[in-house]
GUNUMI-912246 format. One record per atom (N, C-alpha, C): residue number from 1; residue in one letter; chain; atom name; x, y, z. Coordinates in steps of 0.1 Angstrom, whole numbers. Example, Ala and Ser with C-alpha at 12.3 -4.5 7.8 and 13.67 -1.06 7.14 Angstrom:
2
R   seq   type   mol   atom      xx      yy      zz
R     1      a     A      N     132     -57      78
R     1      a     A     CA     123     -45      78
R     1      a     A      C     132     -33      78
R     2      s     A      N     128     -22      71
R     2      s     A     CA     137     -11      71
R     2      s     A      C     129       0      79
***
This chain:
168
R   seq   type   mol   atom      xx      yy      zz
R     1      x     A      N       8     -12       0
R     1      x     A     CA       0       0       0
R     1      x     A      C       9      12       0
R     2      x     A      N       7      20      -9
R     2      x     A     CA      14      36     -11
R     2      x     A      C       6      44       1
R     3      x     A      N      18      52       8
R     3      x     A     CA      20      58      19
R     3      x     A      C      12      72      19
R     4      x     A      N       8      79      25
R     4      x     A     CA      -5      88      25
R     4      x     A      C      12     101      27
R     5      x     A      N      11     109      16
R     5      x     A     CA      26     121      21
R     5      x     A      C      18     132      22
R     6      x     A      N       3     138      12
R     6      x     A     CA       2     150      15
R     6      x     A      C     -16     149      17
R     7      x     A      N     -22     156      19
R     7      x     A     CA     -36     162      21
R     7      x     A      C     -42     176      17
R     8      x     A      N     -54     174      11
R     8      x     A     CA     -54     190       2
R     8      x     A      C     -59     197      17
R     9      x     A      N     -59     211      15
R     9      x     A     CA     -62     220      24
R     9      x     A      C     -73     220      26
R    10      x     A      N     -79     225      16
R    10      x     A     CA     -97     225      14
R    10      x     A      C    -103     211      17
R    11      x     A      N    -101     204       9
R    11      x     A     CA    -113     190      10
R    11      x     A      C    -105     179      15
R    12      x     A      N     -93     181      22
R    12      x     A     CA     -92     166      28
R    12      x     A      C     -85     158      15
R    13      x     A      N     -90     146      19
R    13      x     A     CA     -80     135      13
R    13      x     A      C     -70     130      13
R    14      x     A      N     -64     116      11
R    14      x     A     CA     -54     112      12
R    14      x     A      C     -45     109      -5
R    15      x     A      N     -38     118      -5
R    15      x     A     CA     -26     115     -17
R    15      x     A      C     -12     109      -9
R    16      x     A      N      -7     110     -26
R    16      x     A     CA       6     104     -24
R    16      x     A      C      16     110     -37
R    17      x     A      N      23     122     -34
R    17      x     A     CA      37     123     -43
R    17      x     A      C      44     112     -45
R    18      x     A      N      42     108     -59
R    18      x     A     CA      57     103     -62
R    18      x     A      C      64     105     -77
R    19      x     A      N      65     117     -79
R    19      x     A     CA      72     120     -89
R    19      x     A      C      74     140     -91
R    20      x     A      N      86     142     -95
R    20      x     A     CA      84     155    -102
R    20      x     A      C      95     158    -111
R    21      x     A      N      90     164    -125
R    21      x     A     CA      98     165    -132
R    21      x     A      C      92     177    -145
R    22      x     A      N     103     183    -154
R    22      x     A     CA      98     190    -158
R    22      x     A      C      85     192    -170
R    23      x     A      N      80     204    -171
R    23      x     A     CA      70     206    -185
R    23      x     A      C      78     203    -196
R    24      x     A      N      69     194    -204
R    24      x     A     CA      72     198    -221
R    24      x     A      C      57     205    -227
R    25      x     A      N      64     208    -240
R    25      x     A     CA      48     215    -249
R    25      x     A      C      45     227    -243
R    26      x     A      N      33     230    -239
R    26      x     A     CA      26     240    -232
R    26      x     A      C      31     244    -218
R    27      x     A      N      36     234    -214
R    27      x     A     CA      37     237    -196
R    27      x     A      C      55     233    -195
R    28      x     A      N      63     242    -211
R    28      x     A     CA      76     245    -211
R    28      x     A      C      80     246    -197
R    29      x     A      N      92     246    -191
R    29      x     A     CA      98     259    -177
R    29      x     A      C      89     254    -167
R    30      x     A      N      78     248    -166
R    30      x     A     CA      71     246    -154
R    30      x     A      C      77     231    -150
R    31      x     A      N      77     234    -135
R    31      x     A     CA      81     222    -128
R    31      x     A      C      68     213    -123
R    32      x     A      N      63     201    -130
R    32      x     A     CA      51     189    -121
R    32      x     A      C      54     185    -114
R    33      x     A      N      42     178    -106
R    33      x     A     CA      42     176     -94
R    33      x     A      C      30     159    -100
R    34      x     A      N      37     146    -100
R    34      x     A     CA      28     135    -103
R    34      x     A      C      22     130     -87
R    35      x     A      N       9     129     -85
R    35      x     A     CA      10     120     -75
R    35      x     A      C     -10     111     -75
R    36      x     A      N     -13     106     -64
R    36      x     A     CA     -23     100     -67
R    36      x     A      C     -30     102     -53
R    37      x     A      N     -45      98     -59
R    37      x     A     CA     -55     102     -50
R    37      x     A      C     -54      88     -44
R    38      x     A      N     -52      83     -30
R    38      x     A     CA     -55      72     -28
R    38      x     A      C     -71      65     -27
R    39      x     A      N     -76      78     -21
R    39      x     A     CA     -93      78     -21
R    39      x     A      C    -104      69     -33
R    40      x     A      N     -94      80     -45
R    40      x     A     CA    -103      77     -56
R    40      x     A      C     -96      65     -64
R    41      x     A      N     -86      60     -59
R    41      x     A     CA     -71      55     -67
R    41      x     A      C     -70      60     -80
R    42      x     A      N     -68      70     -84
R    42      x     A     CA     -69      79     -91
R    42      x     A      C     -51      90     -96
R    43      x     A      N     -44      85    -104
R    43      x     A     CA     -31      90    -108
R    43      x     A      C     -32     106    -120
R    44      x     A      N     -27     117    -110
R    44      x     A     CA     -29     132    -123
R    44      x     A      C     -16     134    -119
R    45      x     A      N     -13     149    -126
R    45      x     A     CA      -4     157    -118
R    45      x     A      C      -6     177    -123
R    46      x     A      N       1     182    -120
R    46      x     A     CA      -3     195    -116
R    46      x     A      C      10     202    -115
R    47      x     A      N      12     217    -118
R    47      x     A     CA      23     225    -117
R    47      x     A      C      28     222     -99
R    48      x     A      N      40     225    -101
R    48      x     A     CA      45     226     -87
R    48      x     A      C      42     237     -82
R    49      x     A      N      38     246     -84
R    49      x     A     CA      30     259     -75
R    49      x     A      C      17     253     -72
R    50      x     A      N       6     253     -78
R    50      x     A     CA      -8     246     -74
R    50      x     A      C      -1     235     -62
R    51      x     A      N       2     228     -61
R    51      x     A     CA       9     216     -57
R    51      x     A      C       9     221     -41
R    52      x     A      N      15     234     -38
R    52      x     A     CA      25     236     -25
R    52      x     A      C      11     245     -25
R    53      x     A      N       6     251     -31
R    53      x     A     CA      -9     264     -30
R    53      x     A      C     -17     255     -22
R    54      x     A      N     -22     240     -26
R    54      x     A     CA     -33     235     -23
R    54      x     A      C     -29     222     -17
R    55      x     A      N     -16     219     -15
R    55      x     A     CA     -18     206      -8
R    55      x     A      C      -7     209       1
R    56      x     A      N      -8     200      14
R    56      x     A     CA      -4     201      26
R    56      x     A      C       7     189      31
R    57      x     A      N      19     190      33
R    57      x     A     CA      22     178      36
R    57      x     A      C      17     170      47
R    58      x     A      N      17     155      51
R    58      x     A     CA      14     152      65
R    58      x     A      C      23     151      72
R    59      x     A      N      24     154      86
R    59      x     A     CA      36     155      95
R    59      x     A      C      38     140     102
R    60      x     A      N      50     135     107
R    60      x     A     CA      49     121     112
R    60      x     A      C      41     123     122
R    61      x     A      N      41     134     131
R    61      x     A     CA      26     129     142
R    61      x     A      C      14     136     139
R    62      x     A      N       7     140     122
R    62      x     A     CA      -1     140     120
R    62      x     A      C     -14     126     124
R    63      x     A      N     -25     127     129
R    63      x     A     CA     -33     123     131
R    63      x     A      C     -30     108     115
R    64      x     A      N     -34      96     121
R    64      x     A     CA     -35      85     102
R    64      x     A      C     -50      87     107
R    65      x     A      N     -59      89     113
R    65      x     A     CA     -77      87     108
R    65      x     A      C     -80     100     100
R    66      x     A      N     -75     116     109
R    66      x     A     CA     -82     125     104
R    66      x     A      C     -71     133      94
R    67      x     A      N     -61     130      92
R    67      x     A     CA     -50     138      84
R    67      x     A      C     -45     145      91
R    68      x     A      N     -46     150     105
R    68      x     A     CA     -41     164     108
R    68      x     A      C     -53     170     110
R    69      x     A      N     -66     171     109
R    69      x     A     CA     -77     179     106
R    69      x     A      C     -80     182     120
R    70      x     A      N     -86     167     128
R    70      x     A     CA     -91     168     140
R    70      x     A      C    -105     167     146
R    71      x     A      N    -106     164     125
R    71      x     A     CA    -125     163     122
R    71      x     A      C    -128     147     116
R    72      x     A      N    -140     142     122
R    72      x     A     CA    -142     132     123
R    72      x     A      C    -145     130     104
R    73      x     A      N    -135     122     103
R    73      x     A     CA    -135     118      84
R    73      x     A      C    -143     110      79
R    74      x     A      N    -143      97      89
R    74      x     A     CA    -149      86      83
R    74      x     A      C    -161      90      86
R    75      x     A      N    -169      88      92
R    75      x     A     CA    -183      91      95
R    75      x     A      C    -188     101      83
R    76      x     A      N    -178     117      82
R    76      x     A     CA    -182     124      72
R    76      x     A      C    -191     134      79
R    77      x     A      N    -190     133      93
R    77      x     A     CA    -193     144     103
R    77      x     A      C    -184     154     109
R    78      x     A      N    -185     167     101
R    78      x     A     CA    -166     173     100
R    78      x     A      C    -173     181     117
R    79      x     A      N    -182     180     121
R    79      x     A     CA    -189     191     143
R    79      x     A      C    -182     182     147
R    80      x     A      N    -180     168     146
R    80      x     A     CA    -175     157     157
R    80      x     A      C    -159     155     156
R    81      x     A      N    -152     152     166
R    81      x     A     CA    -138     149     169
R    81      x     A      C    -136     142     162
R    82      x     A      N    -127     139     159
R    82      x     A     CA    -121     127     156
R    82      x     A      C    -112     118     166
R    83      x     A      N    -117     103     165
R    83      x     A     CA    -116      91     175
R    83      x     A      C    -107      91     177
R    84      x     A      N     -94      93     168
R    84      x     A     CA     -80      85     168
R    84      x     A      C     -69      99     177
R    85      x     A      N     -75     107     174
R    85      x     A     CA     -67     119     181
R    85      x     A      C     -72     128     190
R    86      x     A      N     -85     125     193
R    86      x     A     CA     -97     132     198
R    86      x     A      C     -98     149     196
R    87      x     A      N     -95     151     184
R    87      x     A     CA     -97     160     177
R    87      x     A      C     -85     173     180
R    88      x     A      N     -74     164     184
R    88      x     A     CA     -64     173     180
R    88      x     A      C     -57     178     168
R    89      x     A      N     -54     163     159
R    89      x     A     CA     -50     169     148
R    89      x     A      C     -34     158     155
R    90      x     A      N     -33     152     164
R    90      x     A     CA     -15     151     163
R    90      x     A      C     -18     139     175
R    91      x     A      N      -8     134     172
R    91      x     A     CA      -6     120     179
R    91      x     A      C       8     119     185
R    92      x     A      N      11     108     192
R    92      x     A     CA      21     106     198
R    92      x     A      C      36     111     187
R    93      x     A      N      47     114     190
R    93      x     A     CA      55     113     183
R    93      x     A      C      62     102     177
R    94      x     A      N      59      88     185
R    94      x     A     CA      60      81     176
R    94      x     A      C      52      74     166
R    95      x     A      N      40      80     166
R    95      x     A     CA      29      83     152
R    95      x     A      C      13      74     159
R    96      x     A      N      18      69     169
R    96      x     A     CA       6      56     180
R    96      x     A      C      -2      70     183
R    97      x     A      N     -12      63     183
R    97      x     A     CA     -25      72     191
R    97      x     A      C     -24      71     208
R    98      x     A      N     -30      82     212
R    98      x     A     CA     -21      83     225
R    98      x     A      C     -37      75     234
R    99      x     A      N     -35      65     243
R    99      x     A     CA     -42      58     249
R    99      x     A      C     -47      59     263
R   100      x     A      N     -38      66     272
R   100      x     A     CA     -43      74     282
R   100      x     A      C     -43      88     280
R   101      x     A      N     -48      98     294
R   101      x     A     CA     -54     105     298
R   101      x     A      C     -37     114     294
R   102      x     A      N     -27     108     303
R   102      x     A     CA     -13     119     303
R   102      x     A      C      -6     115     288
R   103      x     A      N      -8     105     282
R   103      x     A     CA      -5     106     268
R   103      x     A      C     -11     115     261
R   104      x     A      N     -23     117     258
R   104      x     A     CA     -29     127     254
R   104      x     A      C     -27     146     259
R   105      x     A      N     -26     147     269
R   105      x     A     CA     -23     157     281
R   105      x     A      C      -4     158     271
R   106      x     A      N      -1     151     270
R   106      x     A     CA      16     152     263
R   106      x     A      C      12     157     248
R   107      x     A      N       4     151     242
R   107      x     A     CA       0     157     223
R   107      x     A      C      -3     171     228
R   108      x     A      N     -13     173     236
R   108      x     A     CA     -19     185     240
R   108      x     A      C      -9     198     246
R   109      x     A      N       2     193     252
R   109      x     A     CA      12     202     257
R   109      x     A      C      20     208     241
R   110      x     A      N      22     195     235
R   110      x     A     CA      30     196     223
R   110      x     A      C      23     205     214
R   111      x     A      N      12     208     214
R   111      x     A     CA       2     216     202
R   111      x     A      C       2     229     204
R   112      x     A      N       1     228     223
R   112      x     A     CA       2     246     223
R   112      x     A      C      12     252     226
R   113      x     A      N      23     243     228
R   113      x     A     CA      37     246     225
R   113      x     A      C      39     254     210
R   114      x     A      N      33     246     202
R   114      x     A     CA      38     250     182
R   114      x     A      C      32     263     186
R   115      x     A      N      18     263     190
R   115      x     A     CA       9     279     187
R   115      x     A      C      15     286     194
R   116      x     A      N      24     287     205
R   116      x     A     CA      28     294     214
R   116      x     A      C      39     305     207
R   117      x     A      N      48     288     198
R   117      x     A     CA      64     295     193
R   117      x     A      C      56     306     179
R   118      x     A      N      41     302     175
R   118      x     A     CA      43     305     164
R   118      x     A      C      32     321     166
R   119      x     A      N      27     318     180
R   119      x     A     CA      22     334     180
R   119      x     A      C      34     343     184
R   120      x     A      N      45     339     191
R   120      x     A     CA      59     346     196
R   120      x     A      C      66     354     180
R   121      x     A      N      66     346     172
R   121      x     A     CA      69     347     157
R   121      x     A      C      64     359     150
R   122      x     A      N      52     358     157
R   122      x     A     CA      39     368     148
R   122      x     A      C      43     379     156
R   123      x     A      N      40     378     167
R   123      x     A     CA      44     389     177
R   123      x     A      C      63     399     171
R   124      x     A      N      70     391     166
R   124      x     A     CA      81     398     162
R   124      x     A      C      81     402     153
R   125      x     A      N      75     394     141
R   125      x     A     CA      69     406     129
R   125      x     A      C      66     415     130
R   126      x     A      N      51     416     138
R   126      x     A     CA      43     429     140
R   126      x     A      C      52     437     148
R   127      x     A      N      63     436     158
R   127      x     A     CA      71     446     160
R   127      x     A      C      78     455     151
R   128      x     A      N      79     452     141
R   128      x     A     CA      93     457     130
R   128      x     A      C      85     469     127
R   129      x     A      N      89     481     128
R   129      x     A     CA      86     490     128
R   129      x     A      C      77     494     113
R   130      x     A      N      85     489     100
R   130      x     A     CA      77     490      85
R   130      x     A      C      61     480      87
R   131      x     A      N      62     474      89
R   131      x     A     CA      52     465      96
R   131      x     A      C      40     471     100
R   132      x     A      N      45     478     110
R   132      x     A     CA      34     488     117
R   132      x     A      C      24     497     110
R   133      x     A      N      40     507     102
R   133      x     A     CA      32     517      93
R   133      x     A      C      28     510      87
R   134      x     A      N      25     497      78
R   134      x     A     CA      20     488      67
R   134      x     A      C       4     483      73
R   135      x     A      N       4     480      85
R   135      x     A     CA      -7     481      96
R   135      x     A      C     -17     493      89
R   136      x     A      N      -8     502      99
R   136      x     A     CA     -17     517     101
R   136      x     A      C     -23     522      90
R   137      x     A      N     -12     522      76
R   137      x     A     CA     -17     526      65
R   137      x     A      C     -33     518      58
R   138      x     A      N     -27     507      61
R   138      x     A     CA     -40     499      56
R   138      x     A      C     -55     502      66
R   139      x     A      N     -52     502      78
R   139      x     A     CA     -66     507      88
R   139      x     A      C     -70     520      86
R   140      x     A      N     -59     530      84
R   140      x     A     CA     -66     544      79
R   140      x     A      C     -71     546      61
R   141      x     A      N     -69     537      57
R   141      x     A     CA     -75     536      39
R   141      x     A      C     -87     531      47
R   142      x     A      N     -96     536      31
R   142      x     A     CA    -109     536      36
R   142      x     A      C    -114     522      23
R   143      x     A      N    -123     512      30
R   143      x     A     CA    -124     500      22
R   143      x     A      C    -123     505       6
R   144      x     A      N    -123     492      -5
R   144      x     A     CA    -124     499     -18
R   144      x     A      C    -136     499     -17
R   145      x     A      N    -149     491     -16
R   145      x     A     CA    -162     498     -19
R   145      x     A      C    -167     513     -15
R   146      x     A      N    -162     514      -3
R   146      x     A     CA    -164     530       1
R   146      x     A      C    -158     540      -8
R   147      x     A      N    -142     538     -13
R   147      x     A     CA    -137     542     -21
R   147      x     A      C    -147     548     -31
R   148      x     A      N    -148     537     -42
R   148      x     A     CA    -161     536     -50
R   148      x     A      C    -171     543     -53
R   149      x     A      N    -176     543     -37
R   149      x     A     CA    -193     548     -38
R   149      x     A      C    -189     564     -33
R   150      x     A      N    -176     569     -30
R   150      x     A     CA    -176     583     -28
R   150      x     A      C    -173     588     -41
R   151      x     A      N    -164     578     -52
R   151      x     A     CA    -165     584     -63
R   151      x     A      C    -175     585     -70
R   152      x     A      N    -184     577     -70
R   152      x     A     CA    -196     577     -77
R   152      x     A      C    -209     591     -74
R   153      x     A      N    -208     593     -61
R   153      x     A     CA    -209     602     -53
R   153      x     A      C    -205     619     -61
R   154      x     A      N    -197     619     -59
R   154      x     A     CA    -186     630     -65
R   154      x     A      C    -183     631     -79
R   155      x     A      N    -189     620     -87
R   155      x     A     CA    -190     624    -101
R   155      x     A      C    -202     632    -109
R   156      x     A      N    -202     634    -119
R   156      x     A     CA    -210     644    -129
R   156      x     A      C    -229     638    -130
R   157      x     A      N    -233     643    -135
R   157      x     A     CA    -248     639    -132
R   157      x     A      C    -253     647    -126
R   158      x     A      N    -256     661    -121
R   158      x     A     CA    -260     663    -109
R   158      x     A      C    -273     666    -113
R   159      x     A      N    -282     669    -108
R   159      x     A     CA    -298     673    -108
R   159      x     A      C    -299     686    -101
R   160      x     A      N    -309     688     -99
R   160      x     A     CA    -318     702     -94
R   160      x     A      C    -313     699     -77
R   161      x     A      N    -307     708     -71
R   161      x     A     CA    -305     711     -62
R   161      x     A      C    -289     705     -57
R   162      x     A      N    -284     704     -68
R   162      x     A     CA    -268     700     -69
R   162      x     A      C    -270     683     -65
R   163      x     A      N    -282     675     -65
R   163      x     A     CA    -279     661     -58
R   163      x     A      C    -275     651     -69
R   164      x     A      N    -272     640     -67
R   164      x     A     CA    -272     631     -84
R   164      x     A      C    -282     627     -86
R   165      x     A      N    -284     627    -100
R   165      x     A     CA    -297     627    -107
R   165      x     A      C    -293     607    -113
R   166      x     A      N    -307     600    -107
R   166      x     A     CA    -306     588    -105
R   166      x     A      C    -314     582    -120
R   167      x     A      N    -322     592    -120
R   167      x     A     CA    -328     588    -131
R   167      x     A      C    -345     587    -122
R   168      x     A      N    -348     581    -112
R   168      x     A     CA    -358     579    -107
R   168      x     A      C    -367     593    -103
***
């Protein structure tokens, strides 16, 4: 049986990379990406950008029932946990589903450990001073539809009493 390597982002599923090499004809200069749906057993392939856009690798202590999701797959009930990880998304590091209370309590430490390093991460970004102003600028622009409707507003048409004339 071929080994489950990546999962799309959007819809789930289990693939399998095994091949990449380059375009001829039309898809010259582009790098593919061959691999297969194990779901559908099902062999395509796809540029290597779409590839890394829409599919996900699995991690060794990604979840084997829900991919990593955390949502109950089989059933096809994405409200409910999932059994094998109880809806964490990550399993033991040696890839076993964790079977007690402090095995699980250990996946669980390990999870909000990643979100911890990776809100610390975010947090140092948003420090960087260009960052900020790139912030600010964008909160003080006013949406594009507002944009828009002030132009629309402020253009020619006008009617009796300077208002725009709608036609109505």
């Amino acid at each position: 049986m071929t080994r489950t390597t990546h999962t799309h982002r959007q819809h789930g599923g289990r693939y399998a990379e095994f091949n990449q090499f380059d375009g001829g004809g039309a898809l010259e200069g582009q790098k593919l990406v061959a691999y297969r749906d194990l779901d559908k057993d099902v062999t395509s392939a796809t540029t290597l950008d779409d590839w890394r856009q829409h599919w996900r690798p699995i991690a060794a202590d990604d979840c084997t029932v829900c991919l990593g999701t955390g949502r109950d797959s089989i059933k096809g009930n994405k409200r409910q946990p999932c059994g094998g990880c109880y809806g964490l998304g990550k399993v033991r590091k040696d890839g076993e589903t964790p079977t007690t209370q402090w095995e699980l309590a250990e996946v669980a430490i390990g999870v909000i450990q990643r979100q911890h390093q990776e809100l610390g991460r975010l947090r140092e970004l948003i420090a960087i001073p260009e960052v900020q102003e790139i912030i600010k600028a964008k909160r003080d622009a006013p949406e594009d539809w507002v944009q828009r409707e002030q132009e629309w507003r402020e253009s020619g048409w006008r009617g009796h009493g300077g208002r725009r004339h709608t036609g109505d």
